[in-house]
C-alpha positions as a Markdown table, in Angstrom:
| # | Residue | x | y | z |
|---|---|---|---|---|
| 1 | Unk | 0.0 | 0.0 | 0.0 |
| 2 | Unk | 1.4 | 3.3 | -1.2 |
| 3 | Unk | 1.8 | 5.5 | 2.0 |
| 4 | Unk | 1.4 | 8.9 | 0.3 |
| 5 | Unk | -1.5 | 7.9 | -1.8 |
| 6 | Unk | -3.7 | 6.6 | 1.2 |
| 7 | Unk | -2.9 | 9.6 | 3.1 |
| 8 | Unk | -3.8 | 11.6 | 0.1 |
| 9 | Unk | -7.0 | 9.5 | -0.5 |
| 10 | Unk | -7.7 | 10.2 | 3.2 |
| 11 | Unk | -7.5 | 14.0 | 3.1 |
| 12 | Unk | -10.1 | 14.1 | 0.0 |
| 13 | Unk | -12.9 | 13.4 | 2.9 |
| 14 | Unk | -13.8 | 17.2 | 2.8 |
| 15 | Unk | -15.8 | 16.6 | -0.5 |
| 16 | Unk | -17.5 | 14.5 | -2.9 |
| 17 | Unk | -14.6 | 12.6 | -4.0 |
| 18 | Unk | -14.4 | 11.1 | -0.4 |
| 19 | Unk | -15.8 | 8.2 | -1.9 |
| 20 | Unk | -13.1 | 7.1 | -3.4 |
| 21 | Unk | -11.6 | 7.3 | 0.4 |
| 22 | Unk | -11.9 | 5.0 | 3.6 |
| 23 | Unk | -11.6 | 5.9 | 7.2 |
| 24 | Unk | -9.6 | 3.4 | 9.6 |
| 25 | Unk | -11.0 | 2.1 | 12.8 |
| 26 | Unk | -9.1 | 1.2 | 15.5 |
| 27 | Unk | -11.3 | -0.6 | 17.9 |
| 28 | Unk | -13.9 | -2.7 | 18.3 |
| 29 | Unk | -16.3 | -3.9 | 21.1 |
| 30 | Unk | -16.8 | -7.7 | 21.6 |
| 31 | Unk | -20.5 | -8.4 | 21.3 |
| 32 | Unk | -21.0 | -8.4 | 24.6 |
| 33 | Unk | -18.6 | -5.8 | 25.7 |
| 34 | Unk | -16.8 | -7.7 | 27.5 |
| 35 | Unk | -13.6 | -7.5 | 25.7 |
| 36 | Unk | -12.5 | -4.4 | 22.8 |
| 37 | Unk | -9.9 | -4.9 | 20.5 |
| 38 | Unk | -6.9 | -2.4 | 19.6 |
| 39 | Unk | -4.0 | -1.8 | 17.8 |
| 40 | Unk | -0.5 | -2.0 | 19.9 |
| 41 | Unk | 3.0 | -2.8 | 19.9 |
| 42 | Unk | 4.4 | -6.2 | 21.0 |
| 43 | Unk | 6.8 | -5.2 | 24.0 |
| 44 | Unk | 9.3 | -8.4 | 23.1 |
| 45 | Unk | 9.4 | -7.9 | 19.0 |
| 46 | Unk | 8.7 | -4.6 | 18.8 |
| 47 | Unk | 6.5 | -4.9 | 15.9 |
| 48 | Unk | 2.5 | -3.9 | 15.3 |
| 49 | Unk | 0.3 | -5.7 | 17.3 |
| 50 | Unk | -3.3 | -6.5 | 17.8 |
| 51 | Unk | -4.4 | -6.7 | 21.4 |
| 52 | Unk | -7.6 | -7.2 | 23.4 |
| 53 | Unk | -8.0 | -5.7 | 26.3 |
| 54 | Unk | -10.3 | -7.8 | 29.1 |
| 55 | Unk | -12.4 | -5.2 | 30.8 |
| 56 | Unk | -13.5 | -7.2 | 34.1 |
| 57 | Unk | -10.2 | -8.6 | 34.5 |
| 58 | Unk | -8.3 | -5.5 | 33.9 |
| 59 | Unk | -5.7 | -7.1 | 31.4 |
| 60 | Unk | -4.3 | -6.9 | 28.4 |
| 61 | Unk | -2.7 | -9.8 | 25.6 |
| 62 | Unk | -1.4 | -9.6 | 22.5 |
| 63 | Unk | -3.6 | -12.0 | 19.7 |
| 64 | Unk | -1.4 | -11.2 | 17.3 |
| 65 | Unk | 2.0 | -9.4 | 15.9 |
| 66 | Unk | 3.7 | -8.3 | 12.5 |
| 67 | Unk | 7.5 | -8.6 | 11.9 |
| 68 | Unk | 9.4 | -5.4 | 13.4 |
| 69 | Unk | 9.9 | -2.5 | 13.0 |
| 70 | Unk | 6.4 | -1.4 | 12.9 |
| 71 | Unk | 5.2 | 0.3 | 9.7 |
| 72 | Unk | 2.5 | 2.8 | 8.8 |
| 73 | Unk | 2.3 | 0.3 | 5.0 |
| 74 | Unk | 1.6 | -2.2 | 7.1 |
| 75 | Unk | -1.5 | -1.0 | 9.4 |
| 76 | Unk | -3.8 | -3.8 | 10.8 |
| 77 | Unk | -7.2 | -3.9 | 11.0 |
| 78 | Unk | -9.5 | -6.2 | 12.8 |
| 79 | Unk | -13.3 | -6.5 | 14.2 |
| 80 | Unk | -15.4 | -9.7 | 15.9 |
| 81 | Unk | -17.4 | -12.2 | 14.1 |
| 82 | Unk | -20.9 | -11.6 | 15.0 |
| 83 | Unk | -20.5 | -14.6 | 17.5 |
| 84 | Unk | -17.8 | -13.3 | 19.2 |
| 85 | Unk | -16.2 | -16.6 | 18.8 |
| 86 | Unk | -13.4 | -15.3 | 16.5 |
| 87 | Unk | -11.4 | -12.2 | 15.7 |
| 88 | Unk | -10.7 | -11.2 | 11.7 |
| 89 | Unk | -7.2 | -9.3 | 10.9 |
| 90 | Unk | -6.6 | -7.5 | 7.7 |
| 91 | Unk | -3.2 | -6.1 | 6.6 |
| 92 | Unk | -2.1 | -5.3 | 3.4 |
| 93 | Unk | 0.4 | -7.9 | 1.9 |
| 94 | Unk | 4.0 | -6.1 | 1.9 |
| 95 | Unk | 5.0 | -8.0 | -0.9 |
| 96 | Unk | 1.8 | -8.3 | -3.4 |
| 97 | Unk | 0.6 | -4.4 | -3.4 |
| 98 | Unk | -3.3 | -5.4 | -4.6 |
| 99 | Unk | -3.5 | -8.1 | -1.9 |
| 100 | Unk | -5.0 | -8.3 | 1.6 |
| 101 | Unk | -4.3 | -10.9 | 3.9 |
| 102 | Unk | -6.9 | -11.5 | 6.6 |
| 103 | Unk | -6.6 | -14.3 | 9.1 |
| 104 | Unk | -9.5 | -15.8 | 11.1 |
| 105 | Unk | -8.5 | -15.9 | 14.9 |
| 106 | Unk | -10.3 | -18.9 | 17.2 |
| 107 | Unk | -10.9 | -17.2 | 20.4 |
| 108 | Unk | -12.1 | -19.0 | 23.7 |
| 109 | Unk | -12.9 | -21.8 | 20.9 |
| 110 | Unk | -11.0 | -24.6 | 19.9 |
| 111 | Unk | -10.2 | -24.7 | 15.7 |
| 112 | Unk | -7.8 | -23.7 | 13.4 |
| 113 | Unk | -6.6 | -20.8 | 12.6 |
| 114 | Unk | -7.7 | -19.4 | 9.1 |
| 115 | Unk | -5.2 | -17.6 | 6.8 |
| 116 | Unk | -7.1 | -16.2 | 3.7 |
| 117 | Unk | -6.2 | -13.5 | 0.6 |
| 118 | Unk | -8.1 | -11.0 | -1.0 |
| 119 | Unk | -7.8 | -8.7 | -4.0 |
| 120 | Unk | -7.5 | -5.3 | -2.2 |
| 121 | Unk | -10.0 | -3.5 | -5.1 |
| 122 | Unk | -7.5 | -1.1 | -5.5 |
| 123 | Unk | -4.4 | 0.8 | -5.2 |
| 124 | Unk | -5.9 | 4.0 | -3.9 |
| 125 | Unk | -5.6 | 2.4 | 0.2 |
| 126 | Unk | -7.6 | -0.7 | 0.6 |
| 127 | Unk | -11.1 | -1.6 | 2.6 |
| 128 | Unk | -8.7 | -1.1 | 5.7 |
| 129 | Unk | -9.9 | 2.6 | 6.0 |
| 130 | Unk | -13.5 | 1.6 | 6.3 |
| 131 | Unk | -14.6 | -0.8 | 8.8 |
| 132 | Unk | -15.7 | -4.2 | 7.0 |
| 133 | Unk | -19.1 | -5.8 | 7.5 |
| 134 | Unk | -19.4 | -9.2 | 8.3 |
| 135 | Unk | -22.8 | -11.3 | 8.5 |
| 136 | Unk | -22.8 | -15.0 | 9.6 |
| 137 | Unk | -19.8 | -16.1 | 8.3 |
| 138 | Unk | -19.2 | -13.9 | 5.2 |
| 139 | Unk | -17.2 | -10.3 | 5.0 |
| 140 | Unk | -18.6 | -7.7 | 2.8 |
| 141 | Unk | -16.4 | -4.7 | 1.5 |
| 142 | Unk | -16.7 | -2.1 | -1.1 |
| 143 | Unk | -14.5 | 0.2 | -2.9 |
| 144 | Unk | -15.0 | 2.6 | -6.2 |
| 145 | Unk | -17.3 | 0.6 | -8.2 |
| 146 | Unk | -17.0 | -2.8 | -6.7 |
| 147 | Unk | -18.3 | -5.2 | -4.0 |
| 148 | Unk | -16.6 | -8.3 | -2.6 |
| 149 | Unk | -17.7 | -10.5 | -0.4 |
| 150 | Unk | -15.5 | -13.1 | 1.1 |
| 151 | Unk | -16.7 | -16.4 | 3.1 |
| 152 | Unk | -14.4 | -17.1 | 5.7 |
| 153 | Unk | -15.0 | -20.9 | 5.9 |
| 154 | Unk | -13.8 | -21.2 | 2.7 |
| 155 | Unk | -11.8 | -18.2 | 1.7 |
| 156 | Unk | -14.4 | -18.3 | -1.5 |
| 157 | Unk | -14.3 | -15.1 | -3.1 |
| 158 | Unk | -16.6 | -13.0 | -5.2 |
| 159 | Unk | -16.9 | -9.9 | -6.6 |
| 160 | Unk | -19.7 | -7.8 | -8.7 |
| 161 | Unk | -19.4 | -4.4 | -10.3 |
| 162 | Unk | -21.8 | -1.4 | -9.3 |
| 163 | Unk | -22.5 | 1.9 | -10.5 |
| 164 | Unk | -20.4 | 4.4 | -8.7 |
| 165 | Unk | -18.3 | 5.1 | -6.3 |
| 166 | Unk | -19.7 | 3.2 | -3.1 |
| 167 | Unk | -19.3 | 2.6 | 0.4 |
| 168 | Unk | -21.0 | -0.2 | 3.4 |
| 169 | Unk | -21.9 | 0.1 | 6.8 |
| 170 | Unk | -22.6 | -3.2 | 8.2 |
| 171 | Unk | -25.9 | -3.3 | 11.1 |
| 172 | Unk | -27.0 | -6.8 | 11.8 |
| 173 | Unk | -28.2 | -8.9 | 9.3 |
| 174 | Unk | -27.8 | -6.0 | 6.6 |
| 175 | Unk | -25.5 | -4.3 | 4.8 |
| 176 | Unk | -25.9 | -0.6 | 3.7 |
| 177 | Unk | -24.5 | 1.7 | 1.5 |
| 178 | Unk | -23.5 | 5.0 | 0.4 |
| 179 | Unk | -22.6 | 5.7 | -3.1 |
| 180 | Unk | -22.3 | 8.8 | -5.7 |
| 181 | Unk | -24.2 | 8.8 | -9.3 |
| 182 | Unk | -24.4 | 11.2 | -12.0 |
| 183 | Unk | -27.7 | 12.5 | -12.4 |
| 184 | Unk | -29.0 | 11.6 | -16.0 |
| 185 | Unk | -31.0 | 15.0 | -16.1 |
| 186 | Unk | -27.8 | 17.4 | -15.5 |
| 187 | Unk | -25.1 | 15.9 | -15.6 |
| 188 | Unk | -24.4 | 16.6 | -11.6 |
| 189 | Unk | -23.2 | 13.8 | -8.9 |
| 190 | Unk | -26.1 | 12.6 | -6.3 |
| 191 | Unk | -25.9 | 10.4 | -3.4 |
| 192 | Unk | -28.0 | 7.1 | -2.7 |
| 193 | Unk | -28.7 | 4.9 | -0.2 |
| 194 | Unk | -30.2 | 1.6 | 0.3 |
| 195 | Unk | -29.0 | -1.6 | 1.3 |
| 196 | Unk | -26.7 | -4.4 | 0.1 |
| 197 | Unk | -28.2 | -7.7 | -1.5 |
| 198 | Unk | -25.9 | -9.8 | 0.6 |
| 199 | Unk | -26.8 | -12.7 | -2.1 |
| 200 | Unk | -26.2 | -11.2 | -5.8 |
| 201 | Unk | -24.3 | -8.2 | -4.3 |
| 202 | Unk | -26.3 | -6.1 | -6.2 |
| 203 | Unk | -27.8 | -2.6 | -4.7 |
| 204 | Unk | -31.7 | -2.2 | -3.7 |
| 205 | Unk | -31.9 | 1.6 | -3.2 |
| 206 | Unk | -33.6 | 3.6 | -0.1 |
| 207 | Unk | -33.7 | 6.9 | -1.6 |
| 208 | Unk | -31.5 | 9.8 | -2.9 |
| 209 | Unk | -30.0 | 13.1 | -0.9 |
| 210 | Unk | -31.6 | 16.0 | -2.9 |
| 211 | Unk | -28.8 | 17.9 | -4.6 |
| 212 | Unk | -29.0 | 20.8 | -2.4 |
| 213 | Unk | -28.0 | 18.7 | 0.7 |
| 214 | Unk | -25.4 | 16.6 | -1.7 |
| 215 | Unk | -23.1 | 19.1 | -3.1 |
| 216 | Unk | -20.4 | 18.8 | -0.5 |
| 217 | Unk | -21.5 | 15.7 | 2.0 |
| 218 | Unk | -18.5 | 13.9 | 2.5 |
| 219 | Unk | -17.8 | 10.1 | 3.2 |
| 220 | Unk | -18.3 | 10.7 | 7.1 |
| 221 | Unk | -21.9 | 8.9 | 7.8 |
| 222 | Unk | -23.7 | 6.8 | 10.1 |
| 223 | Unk | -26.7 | 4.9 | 10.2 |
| 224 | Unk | -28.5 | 3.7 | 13.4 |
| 225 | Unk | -28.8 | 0.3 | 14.3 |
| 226 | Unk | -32.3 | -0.1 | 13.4 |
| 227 | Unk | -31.6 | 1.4 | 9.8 |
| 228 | Unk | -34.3 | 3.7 | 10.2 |
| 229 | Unk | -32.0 | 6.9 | 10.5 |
| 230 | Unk | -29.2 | 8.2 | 8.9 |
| 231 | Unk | -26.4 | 11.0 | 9.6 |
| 232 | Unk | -24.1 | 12.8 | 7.1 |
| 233 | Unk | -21.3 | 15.5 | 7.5 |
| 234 | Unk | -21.9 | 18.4 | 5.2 |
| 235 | Unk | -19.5 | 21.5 | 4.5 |
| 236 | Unk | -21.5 | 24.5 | 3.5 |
| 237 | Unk | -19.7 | 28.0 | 3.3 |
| 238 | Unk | -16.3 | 27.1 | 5.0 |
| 239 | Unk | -19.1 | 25.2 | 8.0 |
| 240 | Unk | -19.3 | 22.1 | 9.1 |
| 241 | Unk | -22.9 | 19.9 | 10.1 |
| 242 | Unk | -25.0 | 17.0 | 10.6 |
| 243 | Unk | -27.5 | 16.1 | 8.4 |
| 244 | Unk | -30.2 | 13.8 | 10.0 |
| 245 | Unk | -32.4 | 11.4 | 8.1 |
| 246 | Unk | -35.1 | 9.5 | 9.2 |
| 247 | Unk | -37.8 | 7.9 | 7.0 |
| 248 | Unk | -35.9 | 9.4 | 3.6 |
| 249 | Unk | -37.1 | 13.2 | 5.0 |
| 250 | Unk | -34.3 | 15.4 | 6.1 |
| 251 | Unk | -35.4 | 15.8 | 9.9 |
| 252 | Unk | -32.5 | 17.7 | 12.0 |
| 253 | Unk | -29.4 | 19.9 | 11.0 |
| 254 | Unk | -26.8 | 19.8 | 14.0 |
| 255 | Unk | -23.8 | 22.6 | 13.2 |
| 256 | Unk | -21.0 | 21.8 | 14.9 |
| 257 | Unk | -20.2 | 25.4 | 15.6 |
| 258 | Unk | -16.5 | 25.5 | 14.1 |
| 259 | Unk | -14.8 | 26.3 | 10.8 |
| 260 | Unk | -13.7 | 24.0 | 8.2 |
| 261 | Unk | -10.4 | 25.7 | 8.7 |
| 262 | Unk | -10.5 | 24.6 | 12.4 |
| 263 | Unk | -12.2 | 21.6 | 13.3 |
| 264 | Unk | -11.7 | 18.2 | 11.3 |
| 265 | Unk | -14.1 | 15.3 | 12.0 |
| 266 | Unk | -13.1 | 11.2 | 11.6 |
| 267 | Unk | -15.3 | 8.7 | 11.8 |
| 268 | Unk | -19.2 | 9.1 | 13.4 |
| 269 | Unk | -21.1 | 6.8 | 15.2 |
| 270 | Unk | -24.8 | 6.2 | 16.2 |
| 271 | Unk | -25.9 | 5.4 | 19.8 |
| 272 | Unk | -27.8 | 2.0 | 20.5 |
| 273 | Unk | -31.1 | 3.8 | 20.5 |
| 274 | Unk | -30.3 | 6.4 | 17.8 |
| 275 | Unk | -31.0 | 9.3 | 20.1 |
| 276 | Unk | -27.3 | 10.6 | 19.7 |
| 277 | Unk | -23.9 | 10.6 | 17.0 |
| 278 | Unk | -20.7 | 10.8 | 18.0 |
| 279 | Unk | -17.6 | 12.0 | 16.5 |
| 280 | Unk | -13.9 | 11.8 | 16.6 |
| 281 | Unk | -12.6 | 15.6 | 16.3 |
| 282 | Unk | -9.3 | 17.6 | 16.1 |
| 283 | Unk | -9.0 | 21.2 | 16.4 |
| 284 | Unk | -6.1 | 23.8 | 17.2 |
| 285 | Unk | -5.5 | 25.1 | 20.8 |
| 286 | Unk | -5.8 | 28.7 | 21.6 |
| 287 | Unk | -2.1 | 29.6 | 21.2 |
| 288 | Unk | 0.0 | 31.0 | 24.4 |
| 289 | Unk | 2.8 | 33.3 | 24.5 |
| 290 | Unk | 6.0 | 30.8 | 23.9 |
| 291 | Unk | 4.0 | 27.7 | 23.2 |
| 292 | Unk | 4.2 | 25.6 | 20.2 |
| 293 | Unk | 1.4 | 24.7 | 18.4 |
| 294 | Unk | -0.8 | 22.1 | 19.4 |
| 295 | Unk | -4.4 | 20.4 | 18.3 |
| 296 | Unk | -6.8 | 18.9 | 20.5 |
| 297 | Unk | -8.2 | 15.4 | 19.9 |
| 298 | Unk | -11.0 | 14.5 | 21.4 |
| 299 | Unk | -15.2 | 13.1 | 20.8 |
| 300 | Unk | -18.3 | 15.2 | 19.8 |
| 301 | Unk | -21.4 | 13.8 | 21.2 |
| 302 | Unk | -24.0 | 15.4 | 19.9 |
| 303 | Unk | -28.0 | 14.6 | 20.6 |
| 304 | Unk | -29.9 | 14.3 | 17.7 |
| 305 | Unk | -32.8 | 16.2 | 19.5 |
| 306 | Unk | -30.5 | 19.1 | 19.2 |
| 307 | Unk | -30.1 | 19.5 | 23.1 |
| 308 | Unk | -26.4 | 21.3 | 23.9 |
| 309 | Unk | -23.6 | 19.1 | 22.7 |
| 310 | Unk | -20.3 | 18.4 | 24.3 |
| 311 | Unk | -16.5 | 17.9 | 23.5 |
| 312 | Unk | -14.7 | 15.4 | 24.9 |
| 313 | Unk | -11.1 | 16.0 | 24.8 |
| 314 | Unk | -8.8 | 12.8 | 25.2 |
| 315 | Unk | -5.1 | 13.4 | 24.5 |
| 316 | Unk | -3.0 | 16.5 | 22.8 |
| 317 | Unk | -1.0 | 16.5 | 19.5 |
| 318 | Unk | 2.2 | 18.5 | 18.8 |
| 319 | Unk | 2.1 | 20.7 | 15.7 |
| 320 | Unk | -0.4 | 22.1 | 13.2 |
| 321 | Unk | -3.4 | 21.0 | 12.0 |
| 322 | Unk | -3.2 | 17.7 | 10.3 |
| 323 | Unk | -6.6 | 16.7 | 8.5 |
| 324 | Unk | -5.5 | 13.0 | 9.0 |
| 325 | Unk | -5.3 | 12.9 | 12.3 |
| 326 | Unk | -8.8 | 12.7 | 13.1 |
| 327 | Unk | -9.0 | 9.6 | 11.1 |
| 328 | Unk | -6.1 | 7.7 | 12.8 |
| 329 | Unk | -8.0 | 7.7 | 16.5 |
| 330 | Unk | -11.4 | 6.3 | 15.0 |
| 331 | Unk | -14.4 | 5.7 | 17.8 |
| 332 | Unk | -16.2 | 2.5 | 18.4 |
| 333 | Unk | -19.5 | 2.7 | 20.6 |
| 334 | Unk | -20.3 | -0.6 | 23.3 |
| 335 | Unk | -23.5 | -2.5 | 22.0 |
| 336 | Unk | -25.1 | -1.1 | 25.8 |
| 337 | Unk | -24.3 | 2.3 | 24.7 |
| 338 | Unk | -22.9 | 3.0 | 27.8 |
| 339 | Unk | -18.8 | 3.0 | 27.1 |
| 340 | Unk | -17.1 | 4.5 | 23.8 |
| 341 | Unk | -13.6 | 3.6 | 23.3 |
| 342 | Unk | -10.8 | 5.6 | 20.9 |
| 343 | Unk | -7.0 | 4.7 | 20.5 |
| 344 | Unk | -4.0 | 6.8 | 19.7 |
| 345 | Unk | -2.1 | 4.0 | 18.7 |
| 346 | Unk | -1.9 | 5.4 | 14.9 |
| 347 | Unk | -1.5 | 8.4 | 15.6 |
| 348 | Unk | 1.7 | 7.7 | 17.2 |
| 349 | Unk | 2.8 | 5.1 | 15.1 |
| 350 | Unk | 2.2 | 7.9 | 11.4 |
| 351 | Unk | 3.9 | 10.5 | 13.3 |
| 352 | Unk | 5.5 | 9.7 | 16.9 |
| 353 | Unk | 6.8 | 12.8 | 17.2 |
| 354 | Unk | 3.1 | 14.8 | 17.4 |
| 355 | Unk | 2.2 | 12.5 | 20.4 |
| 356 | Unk | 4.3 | 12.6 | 24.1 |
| 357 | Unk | 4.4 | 8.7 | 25.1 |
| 358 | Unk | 2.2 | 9.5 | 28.0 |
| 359 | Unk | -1.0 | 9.7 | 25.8 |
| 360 | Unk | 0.0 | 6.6 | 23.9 |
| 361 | Unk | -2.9 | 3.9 | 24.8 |
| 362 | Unk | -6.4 | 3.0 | 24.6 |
| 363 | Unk | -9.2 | 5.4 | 25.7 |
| 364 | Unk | -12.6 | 3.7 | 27.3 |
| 365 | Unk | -15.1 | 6.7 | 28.1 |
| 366 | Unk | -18.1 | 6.0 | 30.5 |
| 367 | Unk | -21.2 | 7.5 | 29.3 |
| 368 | Unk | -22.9 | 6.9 | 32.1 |
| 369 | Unk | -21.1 | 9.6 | 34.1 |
| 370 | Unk | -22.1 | 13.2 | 34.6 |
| 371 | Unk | -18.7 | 14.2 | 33.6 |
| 372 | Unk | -17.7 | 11.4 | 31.2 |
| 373 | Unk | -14.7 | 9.7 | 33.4 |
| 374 | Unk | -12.0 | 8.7 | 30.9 |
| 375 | Unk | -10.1 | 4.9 | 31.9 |
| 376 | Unk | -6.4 | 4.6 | 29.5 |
| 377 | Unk | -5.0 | 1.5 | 29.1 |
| 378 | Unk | -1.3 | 2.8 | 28.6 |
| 379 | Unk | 0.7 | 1.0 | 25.3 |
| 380 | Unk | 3.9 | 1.1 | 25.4 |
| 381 | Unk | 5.8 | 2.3 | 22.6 |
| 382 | Unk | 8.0 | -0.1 | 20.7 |
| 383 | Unk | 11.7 | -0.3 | 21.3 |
| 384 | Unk | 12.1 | 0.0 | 17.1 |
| 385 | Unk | 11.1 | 3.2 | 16.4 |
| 386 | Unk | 8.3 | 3.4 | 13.7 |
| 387 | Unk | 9.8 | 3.8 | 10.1 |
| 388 | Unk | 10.3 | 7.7 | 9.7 |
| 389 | Unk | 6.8 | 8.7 | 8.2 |
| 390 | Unk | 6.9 | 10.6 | 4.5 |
| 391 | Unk | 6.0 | 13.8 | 4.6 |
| 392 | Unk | 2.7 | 15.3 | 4.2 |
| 393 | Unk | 1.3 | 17.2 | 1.6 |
């Protein structure tokens, strides 16, 4: 995977051609909450790692580990089977470019351990910047004008070919997408959304985002967990907001109250129940007399009913603003809707110079307190450094 041009890919997200982007996620709740899955280093090889950390025990193991030094070409991805029976790892293949290798981890079972390919879709970054969907035992991913779905039994694999550029979001049984068309009447790009035919992988649309609310939506959307309502991030006149959908009718518009030039948004998430979407953010420090620069990163939550929303700040970057970073600490909400959990992990490993070691780890946030009590799960950093990152454009 070609460093510069997933970075690039991933700094498109302020407009239409996000599409053609994906957005990594770094962790992932067990399906019963029990356990939540991150990116870390292994403390003995010093190479990427995928841990799980064991929230009633307290404890953290390694599942997994790629060869030393750690790489930002080489960046793992992986999420629960619906079961929770077994943990899925994607990484690109170092030495086939188009290739993903995903390997199917037993956990708390006893089986073998599954070591499967898969054709990436495409050179511009691979389905590792957008959370895969899996269903049963199949794994659904999308990318420009293509949809594979892989069994992970077999390692069967099959593709189709859609109309645009298009994107899934996995709830449940279903699959659902976003993709861009051009408009037959004027020529002009639309959005659509419907759901995924998990069987012929063909697209059974929902409805279409009028073209005043799709000039500028970008690839930052949620949809609830009943599939009933749907969020988008829109830039309007250098300002960024929330579209809410529910029932096809545009129902709420939540601004977020900051510049484009300012505030940068990652991934977004629905609550359980719907009633709220949260956000990974970044946004610039008010500068002090002899301080360096310095961005904030931290999680909007944001009631749909438009009741006052909150920021909560997590850990502090060195430096400018960096569109990317937002999209290296990606959010995962608990199934109870009561915990969400972030990792800095990436943002370390792209650029370890941004983050002090301190703030390296994995963030658990309790929703259920007044004042949203933060838990980190320190990771330490790896005794290679992480390859000297290119330099961004």
């Amino acid at each position: 995977m070609n460093t510069n041009r997933t970075r690039n890919a991933v700094l498109t997200l302020a407009g239409a051609a996000a599409l053609l982007a994906y957005v990594l996620a770094c962790t992932s709740f067990s399906p019963d909450d029990s356990k939540v899955l991150f990116p870390a280093y292994d403390p003995v090889g010093g190479g990427l790692a995928l841990a799980v950390y064991d929230r009633d025990k307290g404890s953290t193991d390694s599942l997994l580990t790629l060869p030393p030094p750690p790489d930002e070409d080489n960046l793992m991805r992986a999420l629960w089977t619906p079961d929770g029976k077994r943990v899925v790892a994607l990484w690109p293949d170092a030495a086939e470019e188009d290739t993903l290798r995903i390997m199917v981890l037993p956990f708390e079972t006893r089986e073998p351990v599954r070591v499967l390919s898969s054709p990436a879709l495409s050179d511009e970054g691979t389905p590792l910047w957008m959370p895969p969907a899996i269903v049963g035992s199949r794994l659904f991913m999308g990318h420009e004008s293509h949809v594979l779905r892989l069994d992970l039994v077999t390692g069967a694999v099959r593709t189709n070919t859609v109309q645009g550029e298009i994107l899934l979001v996995g709830q449940g049984e279903r699959v659902h997408y976003l993709r861009v068309l051009d408009d037959d009447a004027s020529g002009d790009e639309r959005f659509e959304l419907g759901r995924l035919d998990l069987d012929a992988l063909t697209c059974v649309p929902s409805f279409h985002i009028p073209k005043k609310h799709g000039q500028e939506i970008n690839a930052c959307f949620a949809v609830s967990r009943d599939g009933a309502r749907l969020a988008f991030l829109r830039k309007e006149a250098s300002q960024l907001a929330f579209l809410v959908y529910d029932d096809r009718a545009l129902t709420r518009t939540l601004p977020l109250g900051g510049k484009t030039e300012s505030l940068c948004i990652g991934n977004v998430r629905f609550s359980p129940d719907g009633s709220t979407l949260y956000a990974t953010f970044t946004q610039p420090l008010p500068a002090a007399a002899g301080n360096e620069k310095a961005q904030q990163c931290g999680i909007l939550e944001m009631p749909v009913d438009g009741a006052p929303s909150r920021r909560i700040p997590l850990f502090v970057v060195r430096g400018g603003s960096d569109e990317g970073e937002a999209y290296l600490f990606q959010l995962d909400v608990s199934h109870d809707g009561k915990t969400l959990a972030a990792c800095s992990t990436y943002v370390h490993l792209v650029d370890p110079e941004r983050l002090d070691p301190k703030d390296l780890g994995l963030y658990l946030v309790d929703l259920t307190a007044p004042d949203r009590n933060i838990t980190k799960v320190p990771v330490a950093p790896p005794r290679v450094a992480p390859k000297p990152p290119s330099r961004r454009k």
